[in-house]
KEKERO-332848 format. One record per residue (C-alpha): residue number from 1; residue in three letters; x, y, z. Coordinates in pm, 1 decimal, always signed. Layout:
# residues N
ATOM, NUM, Ala, X, Y, Z
...
//
This chain:
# residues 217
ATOM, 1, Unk, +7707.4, +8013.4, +18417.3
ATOM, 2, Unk, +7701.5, +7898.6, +18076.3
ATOM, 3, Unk, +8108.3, +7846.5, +17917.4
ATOM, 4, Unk, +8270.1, +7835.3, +18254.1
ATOM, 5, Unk, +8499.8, +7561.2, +18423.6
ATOM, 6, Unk, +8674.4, +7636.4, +18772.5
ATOM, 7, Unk, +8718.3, +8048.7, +18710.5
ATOM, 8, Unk, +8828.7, +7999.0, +18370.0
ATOM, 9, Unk, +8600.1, +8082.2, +18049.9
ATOM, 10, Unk, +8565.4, +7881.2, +17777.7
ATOM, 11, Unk, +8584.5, +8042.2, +17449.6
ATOM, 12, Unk, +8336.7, +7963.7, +17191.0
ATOM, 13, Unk, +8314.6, +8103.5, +16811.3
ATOM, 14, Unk, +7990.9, +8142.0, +16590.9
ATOM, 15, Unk, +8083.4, +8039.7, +16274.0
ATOM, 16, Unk, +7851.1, +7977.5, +15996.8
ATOM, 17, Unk, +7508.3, +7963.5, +16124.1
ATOM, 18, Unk, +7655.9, +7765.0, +16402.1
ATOM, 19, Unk, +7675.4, +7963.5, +16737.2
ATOM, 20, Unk, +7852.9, +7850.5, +17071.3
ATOM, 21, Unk, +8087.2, +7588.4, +16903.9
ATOM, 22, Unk, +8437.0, +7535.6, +17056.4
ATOM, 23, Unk, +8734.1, +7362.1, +16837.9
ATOM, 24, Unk, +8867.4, +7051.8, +17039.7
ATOM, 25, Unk, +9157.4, +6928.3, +16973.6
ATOM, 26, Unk, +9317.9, +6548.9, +17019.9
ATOM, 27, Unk, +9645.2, +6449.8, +17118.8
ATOM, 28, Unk, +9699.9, +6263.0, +16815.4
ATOM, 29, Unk, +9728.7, +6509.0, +16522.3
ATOM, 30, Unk, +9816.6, +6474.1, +16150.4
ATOM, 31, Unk, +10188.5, +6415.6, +16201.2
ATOM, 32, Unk, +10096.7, +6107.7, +16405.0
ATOM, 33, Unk, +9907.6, +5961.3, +16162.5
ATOM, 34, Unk, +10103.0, +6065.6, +15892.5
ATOM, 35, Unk, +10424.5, +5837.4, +16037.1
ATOM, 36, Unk, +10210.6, +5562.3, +16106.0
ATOM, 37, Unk, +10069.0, +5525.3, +15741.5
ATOM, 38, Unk, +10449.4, +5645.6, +15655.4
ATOM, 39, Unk, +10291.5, +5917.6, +15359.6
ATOM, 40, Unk, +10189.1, +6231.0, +15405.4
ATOM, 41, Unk, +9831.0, +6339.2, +15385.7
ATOM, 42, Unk, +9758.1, +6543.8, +15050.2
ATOM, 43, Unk, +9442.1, +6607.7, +14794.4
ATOM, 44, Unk, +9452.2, +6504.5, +14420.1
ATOM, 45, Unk, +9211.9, +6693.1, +14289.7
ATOM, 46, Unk, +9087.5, +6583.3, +13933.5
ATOM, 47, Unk, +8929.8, +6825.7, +13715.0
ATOM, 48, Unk, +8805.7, +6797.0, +13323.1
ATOM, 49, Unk, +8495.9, +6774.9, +13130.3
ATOM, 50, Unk, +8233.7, +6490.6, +13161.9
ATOM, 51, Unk, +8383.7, +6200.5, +12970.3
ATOM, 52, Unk, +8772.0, +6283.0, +13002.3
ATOM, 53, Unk, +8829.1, +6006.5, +13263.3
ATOM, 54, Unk, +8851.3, +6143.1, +13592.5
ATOM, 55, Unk, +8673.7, +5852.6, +13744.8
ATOM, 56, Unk, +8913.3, +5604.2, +13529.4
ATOM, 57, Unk, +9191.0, +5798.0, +13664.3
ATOM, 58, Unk, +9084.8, +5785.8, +14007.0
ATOM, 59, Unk, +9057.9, +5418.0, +14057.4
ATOM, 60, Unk, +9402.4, +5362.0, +13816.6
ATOM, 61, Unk, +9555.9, +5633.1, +14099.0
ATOM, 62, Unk, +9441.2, +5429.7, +14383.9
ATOM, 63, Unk, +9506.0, +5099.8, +14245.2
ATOM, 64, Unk, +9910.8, +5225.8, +14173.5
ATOM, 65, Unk, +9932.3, +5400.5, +14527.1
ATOM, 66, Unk, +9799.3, +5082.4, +14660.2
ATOM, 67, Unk, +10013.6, +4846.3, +14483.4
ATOM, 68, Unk, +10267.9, +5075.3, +14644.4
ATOM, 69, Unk, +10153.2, +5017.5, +15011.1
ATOM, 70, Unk, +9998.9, +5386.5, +15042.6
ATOM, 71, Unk, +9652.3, +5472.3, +15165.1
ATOM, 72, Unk, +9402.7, +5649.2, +14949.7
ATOM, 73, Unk, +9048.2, +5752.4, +14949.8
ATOM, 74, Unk, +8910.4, +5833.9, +14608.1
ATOM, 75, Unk, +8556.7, +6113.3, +14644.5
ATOM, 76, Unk, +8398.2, +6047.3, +14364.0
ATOM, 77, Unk, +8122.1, +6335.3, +14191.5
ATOM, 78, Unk, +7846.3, +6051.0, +14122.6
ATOM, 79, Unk, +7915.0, +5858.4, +14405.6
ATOM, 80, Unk, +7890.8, +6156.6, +14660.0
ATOM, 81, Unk, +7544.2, +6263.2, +14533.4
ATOM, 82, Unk, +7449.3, +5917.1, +14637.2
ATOM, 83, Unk, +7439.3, +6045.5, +14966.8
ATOM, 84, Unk, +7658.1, +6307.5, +15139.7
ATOM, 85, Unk, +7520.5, +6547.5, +14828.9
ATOM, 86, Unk, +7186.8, +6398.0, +14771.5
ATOM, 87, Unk, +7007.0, +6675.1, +14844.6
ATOM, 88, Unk, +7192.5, +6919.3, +14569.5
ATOM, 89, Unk, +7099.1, +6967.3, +14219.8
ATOM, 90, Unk, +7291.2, +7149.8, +13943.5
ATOM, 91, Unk, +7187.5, +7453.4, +13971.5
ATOM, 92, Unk, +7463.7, +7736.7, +14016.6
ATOM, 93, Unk, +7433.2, +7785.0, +14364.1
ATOM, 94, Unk, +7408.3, +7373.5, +14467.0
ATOM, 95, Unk, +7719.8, +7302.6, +14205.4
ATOM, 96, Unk, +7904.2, +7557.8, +14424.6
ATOM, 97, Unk, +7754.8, +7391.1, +14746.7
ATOM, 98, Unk, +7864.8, +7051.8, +14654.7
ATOM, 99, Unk, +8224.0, +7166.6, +14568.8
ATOM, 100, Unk, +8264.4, +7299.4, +14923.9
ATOM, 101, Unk, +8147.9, +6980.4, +15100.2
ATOM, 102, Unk, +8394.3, +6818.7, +14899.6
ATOM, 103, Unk, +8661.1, +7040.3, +14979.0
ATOM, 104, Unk, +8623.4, +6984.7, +15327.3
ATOM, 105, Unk, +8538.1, +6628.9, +15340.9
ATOM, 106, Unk, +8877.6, +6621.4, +15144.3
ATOM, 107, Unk, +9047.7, +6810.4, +15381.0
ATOM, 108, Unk, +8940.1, +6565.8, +15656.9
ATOM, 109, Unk, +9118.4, +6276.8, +15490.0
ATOM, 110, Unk, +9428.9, +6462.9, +15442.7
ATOM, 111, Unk, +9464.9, +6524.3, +15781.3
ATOM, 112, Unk, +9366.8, +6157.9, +15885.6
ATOM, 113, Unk, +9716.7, +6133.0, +15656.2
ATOM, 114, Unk, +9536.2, +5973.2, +15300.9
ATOM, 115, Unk, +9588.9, +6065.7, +15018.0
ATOM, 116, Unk, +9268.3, +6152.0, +14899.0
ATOM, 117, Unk, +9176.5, +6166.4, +14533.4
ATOM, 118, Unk, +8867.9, +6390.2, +14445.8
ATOM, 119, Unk, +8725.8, +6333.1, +14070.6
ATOM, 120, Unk, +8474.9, +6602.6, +13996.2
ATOM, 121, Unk, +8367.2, +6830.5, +13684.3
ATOM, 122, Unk, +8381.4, +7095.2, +13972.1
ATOM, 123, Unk, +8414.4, +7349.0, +13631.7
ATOM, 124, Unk, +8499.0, +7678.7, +13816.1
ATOM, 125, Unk, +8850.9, +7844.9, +13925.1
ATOM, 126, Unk, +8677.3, +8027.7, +14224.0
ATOM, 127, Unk, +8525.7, +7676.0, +14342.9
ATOM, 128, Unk, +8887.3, +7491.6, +14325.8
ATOM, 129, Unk, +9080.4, +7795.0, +14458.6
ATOM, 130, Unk, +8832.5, +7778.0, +14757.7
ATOM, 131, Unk, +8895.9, +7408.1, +14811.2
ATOM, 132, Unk, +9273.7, +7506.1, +14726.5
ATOM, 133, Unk, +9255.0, +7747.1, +15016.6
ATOM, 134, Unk, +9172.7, +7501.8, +15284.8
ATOM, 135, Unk, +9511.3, +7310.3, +15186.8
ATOM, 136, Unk, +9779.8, +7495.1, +15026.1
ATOM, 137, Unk, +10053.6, +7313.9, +15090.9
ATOM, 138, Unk, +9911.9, +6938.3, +15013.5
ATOM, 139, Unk, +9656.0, +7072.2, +14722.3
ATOM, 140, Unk, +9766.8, +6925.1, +14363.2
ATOM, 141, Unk, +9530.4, +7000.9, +14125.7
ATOM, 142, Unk, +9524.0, +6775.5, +13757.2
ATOM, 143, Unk, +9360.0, +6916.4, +13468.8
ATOM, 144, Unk, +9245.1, +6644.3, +13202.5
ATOM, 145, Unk, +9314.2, +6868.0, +12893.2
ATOM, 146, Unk, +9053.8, +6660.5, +12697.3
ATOM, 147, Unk, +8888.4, +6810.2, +12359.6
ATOM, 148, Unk, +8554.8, +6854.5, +12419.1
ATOM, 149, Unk, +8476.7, +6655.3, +11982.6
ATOM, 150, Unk, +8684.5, +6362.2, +12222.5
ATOM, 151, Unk, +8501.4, +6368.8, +12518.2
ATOM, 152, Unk, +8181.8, +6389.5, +12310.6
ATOM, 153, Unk, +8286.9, +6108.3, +12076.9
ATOM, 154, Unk, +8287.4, +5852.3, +12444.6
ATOM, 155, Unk, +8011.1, +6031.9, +12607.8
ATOM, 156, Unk, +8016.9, +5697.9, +12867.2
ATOM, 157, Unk, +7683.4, +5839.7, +13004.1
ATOM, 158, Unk, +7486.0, +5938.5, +12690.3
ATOM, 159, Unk, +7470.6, +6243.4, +12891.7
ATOM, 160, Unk, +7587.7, +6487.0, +12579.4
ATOM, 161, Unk, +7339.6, +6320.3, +12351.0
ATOM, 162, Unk, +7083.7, +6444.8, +12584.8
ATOM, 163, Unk, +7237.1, +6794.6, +12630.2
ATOM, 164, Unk, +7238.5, +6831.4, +12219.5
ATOM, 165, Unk, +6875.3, +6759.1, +12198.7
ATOM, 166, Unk, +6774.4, +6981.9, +12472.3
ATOM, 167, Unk, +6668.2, +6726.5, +12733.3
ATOM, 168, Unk, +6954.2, +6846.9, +12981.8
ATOM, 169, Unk, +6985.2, +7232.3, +13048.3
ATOM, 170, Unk, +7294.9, +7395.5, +13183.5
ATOM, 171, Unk, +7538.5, +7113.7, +13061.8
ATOM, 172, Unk, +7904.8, +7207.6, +13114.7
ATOM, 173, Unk, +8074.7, +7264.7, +12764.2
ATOM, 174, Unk, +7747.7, +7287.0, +12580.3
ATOM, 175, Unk, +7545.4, +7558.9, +12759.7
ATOM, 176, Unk, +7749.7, +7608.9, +13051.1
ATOM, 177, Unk, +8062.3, +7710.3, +13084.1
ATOM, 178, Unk, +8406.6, +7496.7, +13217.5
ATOM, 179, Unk, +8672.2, +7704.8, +13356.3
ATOM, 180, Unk, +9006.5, +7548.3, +13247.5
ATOM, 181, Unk, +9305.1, +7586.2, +13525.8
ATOM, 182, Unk, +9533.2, +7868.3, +13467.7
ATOM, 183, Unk, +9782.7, +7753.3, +13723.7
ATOM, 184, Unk, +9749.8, +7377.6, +13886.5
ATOM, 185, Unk, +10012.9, +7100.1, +13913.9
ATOM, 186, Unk, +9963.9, +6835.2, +13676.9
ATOM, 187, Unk, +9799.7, +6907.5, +13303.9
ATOM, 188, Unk, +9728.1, +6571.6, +13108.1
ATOM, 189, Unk, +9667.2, +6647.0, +12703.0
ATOM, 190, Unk, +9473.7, +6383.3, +12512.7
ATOM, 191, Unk, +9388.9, +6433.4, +12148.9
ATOM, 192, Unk, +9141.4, +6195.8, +11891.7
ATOM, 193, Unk, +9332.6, +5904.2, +11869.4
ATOM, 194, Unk, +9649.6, +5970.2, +12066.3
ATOM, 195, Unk, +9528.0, +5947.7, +12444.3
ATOM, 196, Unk, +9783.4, +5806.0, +12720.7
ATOM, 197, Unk, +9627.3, +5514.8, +12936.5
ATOM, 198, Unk, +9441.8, +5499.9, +13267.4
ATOM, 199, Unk, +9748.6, +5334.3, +13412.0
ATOM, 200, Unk, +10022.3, +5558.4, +13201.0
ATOM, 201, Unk, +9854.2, +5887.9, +13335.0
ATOM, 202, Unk, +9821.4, +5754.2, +13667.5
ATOM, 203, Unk, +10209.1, +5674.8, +13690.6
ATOM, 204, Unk, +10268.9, +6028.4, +13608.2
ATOM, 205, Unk, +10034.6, +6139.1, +13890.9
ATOM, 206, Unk, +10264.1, +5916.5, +14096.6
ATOM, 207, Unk, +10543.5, +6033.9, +14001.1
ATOM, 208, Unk, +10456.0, +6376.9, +14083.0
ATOM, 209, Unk, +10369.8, +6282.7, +14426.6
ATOM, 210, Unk, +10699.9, +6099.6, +14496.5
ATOM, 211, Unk, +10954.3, +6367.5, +14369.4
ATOM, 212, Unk, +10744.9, +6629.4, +14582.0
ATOM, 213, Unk, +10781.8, +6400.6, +14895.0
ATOM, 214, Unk, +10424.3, +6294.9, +14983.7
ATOM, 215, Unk, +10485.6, +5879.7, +14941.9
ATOM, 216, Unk, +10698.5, +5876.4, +15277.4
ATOM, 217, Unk, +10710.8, +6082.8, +15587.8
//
């Protein structure tokens, strides 16, 4: 029969559309791997407009943790829809899609022990609270409080120029809306002319992470 060893079922779940599937676990778990790598396994998760500097964040973040002898993984928006989210536009219902593979793939690398550093418009609360959900304990969430005239002014992409002539729909902070946080961790403010640097914002990321124990274990 079907699920049984010896006399002994096995129990399986359905979850999803996925039927029969049985959670296996390892003998090495996350507090193994978190005293090996000597940090503990957490998500930054980096949230702001396009043009902020989530991306620039990011890679200061990882560069600074790495200087530092700690482990990161940085999950990049652009970079994911390269692949893992290649097959999602930006529709409503794919945006949501792609913040929930995220979340999870996320949640993998904390519990390999990283400290993984997600960059991502991801633009609303119900999204992040999801991926906050999976990880409450090693979730910290940083807002880039960036004026949209600023973010506008770099526009890296040339993506608002197109969003101002029509030639993108559904653009957040033009036509679509972005969700600031009403409660997360870290808030960095930037204003025309007076913005902190890459490497200034990710030492207060940093310290953050150090005072709240996550850079040893």
């Amino acid at each position: 029969m079907m699920g049984l060893t010896g006399n002994s079922k096995l129990v399986t779940s359905t979850v999803g559309k996925s039927t029969n599937i049985r959670w296996h676990d390892c003998p090495i778990g996350q507090d193994g791997r978190q005293k090996l790598l000597n940090q503990k396994g957490c998500v930054v998760w980096i949230t702001g407009l396009s043009g902020s500097g989530k991306s620039t964040l990011a890679c200061a973040l990882s560069h600074g943790l790495h200087s530092r002898g700690h482990l990161t993984y940085v999950l990049d928006g652009d970079n994911l829809r390269h692949g893992l989210n290649r097959d999602l536009c930006f529709k409503a219902e794919d945006r949501a899609e792609n913040i929930r593979r995220v979340g999870e793939v996320a949640k993998l690398f904390a519990d390999a022990g990283l400290i993984c550093i997600a960059c991502l418009i991801s633009p609303f609360r119900s999204d992040r609270n999801a991926c906050r959900s999976l990880l409450p304990k090693s979730f910290i969430e940083v807002f880039l409080n960036i004026p949209l005239e600023v973010c506008e002014a770099r526009d890296p992409k040339g993506l608002y120029k197109l969003a101002r002539t029509g030639k993108i729909k559904g653009f957040t902070g033009i036509d679509d809306p972005y969700e600031p946080p009403s409660d997360c961790e870290i808030v960095i403010h930037c204003k025309a002319g007076d913005c902190p640097s890459p490497k200034s914002m990710a030492d207060q990321v940093i310290s953050y992470l150090e005072v709240n124990g996550f850079l040893q274990y």
